[in-house]
Backbone as JSON, one array per atom type, in Angstrom:
{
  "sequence": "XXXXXXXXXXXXXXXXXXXXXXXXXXXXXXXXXXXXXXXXXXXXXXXXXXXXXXXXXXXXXXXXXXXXXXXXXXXXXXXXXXXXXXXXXXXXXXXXXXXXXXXXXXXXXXXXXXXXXXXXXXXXXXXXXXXXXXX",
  "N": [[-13.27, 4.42, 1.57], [-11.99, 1.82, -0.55], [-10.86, -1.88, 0.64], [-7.59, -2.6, -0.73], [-7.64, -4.96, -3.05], [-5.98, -7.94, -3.91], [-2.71, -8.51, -6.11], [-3.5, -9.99, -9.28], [-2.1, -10.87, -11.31], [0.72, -10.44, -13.09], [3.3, -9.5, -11.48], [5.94, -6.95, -11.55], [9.3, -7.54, -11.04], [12.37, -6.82, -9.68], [13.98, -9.42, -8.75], [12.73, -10.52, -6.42], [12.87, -10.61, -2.98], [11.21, -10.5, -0.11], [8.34, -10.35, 1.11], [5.08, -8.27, 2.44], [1.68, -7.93, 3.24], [0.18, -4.89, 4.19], [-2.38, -3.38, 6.11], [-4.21, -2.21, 5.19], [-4.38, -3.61, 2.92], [-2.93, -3.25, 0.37], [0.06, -3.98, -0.93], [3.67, -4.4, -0.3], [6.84, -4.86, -1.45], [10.25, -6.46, -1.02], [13.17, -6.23, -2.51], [16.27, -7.39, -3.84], [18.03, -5.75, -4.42], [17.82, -3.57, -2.79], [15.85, -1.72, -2.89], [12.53, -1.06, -1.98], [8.99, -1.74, -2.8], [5.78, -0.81, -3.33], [2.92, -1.8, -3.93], [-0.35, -1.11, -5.02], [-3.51, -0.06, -6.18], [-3.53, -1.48, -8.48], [-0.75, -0.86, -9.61], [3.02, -1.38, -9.43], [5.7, 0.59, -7.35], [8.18, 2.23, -6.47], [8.65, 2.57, -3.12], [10.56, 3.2, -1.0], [14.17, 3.16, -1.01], [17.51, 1.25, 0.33], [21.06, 0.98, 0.5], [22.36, -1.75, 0.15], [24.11, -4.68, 0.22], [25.13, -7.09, -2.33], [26.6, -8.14, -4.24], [29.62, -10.65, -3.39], [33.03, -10.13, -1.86], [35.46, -10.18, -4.73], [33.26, -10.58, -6.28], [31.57, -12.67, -6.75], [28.3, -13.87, -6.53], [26.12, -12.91, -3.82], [23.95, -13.88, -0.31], [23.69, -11.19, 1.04], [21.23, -8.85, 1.36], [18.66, -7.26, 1.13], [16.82, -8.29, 2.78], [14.75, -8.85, 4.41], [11.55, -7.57, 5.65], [8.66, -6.16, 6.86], [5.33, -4.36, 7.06], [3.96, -2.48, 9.83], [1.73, -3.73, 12.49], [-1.41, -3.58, 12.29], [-2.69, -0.13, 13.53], [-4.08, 2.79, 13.84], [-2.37, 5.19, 15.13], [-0.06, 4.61, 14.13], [1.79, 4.78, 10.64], [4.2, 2.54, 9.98], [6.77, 1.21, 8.05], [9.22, -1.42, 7.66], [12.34, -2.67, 7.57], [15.14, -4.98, 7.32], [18.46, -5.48, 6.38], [21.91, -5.65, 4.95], [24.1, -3.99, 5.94], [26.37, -1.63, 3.66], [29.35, -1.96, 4.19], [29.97, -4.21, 5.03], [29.98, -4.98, 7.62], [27.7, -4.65, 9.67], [24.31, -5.03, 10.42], [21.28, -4.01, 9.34], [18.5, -2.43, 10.9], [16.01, -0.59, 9.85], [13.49, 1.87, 9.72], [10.42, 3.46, 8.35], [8.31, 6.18, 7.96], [5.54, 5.62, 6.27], [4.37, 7.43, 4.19], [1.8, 8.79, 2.23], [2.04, 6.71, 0.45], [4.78, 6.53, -0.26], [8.18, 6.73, 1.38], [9.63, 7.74, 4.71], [11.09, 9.84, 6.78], [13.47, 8.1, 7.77], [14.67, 5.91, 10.06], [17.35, 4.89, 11.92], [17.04, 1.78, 13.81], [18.33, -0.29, 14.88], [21.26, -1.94, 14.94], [23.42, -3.84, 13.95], [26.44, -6.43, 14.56], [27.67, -8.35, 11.63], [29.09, -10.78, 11.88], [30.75, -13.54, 11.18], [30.61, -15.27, 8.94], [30.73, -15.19, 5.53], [29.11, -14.76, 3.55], [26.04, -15.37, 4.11], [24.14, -13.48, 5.02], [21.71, -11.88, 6.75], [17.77, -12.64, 7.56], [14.39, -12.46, 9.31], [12.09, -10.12, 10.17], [9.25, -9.88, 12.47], [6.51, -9.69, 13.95], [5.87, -10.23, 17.34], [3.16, -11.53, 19.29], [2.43, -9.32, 21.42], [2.63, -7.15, 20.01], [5.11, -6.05, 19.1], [8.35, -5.53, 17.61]],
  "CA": [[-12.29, 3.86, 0.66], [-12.19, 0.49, -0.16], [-9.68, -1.93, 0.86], [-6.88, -3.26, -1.76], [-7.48, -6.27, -3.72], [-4.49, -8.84, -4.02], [-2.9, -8.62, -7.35], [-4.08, -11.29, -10.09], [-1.24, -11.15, -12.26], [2.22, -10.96, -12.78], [3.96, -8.12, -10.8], [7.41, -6.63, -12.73], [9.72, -7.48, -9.94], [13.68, -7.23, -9.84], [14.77, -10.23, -7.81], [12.13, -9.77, -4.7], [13.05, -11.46, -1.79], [10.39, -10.39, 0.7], [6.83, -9.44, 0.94], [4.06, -8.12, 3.21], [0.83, -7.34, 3.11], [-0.01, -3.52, 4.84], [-3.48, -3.75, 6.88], [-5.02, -2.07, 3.87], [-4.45, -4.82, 1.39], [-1.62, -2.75, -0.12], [1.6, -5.45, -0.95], [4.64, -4.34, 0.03], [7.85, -6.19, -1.01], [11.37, -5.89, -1.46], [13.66, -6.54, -4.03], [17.53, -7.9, -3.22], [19.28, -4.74, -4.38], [17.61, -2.73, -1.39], [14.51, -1.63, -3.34], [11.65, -1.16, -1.79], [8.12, -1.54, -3.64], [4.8, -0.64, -3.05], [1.5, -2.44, -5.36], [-1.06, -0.63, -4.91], [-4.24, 0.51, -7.26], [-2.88, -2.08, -9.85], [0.71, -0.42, -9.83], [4.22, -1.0, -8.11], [6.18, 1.99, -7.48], [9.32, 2.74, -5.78], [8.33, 3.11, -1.61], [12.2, 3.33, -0.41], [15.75, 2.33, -1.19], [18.59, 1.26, 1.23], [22.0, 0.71, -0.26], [23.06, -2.93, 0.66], [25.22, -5.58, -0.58], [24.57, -7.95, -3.3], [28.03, -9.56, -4.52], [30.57, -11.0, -1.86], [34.16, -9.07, -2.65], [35.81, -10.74, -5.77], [32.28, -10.31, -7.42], [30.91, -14.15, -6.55], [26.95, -13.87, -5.75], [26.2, -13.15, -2.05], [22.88, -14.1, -0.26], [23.35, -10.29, 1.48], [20.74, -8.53, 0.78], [17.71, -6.5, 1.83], [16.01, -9.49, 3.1], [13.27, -8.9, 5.52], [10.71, -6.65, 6.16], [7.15, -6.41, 7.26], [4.66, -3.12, 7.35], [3.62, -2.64, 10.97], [0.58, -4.06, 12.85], [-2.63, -2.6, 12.44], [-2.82, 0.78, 14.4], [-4.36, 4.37, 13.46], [-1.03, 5.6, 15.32], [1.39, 4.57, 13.07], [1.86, 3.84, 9.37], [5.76, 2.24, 9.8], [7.24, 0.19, 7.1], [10.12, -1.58, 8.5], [13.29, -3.43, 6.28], [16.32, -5.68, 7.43], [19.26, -5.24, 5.69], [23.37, -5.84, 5.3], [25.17, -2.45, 5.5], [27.41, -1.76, 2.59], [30.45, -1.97, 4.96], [30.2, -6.01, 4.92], [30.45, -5.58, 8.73], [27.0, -4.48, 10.1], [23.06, -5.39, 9.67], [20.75, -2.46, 9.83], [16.74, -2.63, 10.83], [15.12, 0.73, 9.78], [11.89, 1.88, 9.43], [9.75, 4.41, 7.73], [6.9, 6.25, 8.13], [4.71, 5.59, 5.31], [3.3, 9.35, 3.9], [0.8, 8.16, 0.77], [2.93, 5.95, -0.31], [6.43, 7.27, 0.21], [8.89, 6.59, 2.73], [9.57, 9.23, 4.82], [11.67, 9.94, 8.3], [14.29, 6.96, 7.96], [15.21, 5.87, 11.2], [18.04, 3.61, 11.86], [16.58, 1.39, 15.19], [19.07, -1.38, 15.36], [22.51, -1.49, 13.57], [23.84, -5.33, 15.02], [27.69, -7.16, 14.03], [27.02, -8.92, 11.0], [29.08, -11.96, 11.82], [32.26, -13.81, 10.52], [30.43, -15.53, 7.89], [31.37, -14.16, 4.59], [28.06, -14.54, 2.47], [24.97, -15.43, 4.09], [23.73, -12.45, 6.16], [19.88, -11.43, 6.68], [16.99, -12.85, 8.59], [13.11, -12.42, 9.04], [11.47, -9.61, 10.53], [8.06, -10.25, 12.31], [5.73, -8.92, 15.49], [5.05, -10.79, 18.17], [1.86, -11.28, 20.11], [2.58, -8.33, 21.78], [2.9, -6.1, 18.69], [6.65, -5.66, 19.56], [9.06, -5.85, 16.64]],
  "C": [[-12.28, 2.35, 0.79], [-10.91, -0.58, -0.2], [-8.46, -2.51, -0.49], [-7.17, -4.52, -2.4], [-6.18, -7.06, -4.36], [-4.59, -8.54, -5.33], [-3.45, -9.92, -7.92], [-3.64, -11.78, -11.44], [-0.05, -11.14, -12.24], [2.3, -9.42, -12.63], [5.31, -8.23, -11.61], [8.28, -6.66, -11.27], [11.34, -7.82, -10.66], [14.35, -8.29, -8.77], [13.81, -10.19, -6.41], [12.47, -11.0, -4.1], [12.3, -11.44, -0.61], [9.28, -9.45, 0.42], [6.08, -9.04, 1.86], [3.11, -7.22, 2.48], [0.32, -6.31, 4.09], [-2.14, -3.7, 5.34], [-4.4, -3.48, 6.29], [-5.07, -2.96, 3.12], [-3.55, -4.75, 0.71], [-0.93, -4.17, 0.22], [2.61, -4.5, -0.84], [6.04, -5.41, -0.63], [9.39, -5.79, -1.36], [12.33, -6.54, -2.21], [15.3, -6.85, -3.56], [18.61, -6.59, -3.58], [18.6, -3.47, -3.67], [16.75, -1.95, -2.04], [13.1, -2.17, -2.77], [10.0, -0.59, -2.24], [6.92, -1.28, -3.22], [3.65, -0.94, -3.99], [0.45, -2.07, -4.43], [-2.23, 0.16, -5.9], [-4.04, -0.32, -8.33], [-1.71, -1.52, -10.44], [1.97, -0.51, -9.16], [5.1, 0.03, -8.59], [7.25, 1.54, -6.3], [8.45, 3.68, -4.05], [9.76, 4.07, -1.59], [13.15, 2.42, -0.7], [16.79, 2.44, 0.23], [19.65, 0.49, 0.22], [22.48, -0.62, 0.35], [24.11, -4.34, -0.39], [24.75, -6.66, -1.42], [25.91, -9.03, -3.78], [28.93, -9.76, -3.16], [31.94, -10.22, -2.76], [34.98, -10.47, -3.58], [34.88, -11.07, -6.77], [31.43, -11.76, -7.87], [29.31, -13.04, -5.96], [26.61, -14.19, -4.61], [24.46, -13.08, -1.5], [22.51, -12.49, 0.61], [22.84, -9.35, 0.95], [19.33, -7.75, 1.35], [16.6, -7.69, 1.85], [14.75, -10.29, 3.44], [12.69, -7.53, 5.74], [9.47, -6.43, 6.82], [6.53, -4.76, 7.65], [4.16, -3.57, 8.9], [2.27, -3.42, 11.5], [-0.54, -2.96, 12.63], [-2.93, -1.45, 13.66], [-3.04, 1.57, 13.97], [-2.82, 5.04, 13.98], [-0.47, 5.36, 14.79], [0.91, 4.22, 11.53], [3.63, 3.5, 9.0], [5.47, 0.66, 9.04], [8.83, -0.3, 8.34], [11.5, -2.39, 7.21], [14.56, -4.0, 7.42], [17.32, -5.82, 6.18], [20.54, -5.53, 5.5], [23.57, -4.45, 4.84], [26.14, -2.43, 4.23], [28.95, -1.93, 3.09], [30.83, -3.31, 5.38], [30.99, -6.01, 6.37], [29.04, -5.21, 9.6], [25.42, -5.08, 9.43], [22.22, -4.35, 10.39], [19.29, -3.32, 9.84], [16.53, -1.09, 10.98], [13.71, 0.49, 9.37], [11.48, 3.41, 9.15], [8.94, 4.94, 7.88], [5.85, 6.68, 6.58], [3.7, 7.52, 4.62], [2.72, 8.74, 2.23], [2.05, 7.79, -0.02], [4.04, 6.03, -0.52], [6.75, 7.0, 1.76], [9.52, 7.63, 3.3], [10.39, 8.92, 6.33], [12.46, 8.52, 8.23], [14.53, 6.97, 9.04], [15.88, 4.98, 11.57], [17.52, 3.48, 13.41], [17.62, 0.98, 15.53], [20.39, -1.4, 14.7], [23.19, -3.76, 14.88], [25.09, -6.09, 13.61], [26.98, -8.33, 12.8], [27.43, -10.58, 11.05], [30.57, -12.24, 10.97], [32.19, -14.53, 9.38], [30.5, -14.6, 6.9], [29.92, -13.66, 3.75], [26.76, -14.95, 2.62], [24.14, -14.97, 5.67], [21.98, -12.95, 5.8], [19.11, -12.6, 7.69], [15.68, -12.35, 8.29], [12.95, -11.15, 9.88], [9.94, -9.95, 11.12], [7.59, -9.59, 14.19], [5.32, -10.15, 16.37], [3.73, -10.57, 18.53], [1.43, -10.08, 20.76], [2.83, -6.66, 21.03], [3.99, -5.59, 18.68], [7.46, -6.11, 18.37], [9.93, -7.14, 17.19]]
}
């Protein structure tokens, strides 16, 4: 099989706020209302959704939002997607992860669940592996 070729045009995207590229070539990226996409073959498709927050309460535009993500390091053992997130409870920030099944997200697993903070409207953060291939 051969590996993905970057797209070379315009992707149909709702709002994306983060991307990665999967060790295949596959793009990955996610979208601010907790939509997660998959481009692949010359198509994006619906990977996985997480329900997260988008307005601040009184319906002002909030930067919380499914923020960060990154597909795992290169390993035959795994195919985990991963996502950073604001809980819908505008008091937690979730890091789950997936295990990729052809293209579907599959086995959600909440890892991390961490206080989101006393700021009102600008949650989220990066995702990324160290040297050590350690989230």
């Amino acid at each position: 099989m051969q590996p993905e070729q970057p797209p070379t045009g315009t992707i149909k995207a709702n709002y994306p706020v983060a991307l990665a590229f999967a060790p295949d070539g596959s793009l990955f990226f996610a979208e601010r209302s907790g939509t997660v996409r998959l481009y692949e073959h010359g198509t994006a498709r619906v990977f996985a959704t997480v329900a997260t927050v988008t307005t601040e309460p009184g319906a002002g535009t909030a930067s919380e939002d499914c923020s960060a993500w990154r597909s795992a390091p290169p390993s035959p053992a795994n195919h985990f997607v991963y996502a950073f997130y604001s809980d819908t409870d505008r008091k937690h920030q979730d890091i789950v992860r997936w295990t990729d099944c052809n293209g579907v997200g599959t086995d959600r697993t909440l890892l991390q669940q961490f206080p989101s903070g006393s700021d009102c409207c600008h949650k989220g953060g990066r995702l990324a592996f160290g040297p050590d291939g350690k989230l």
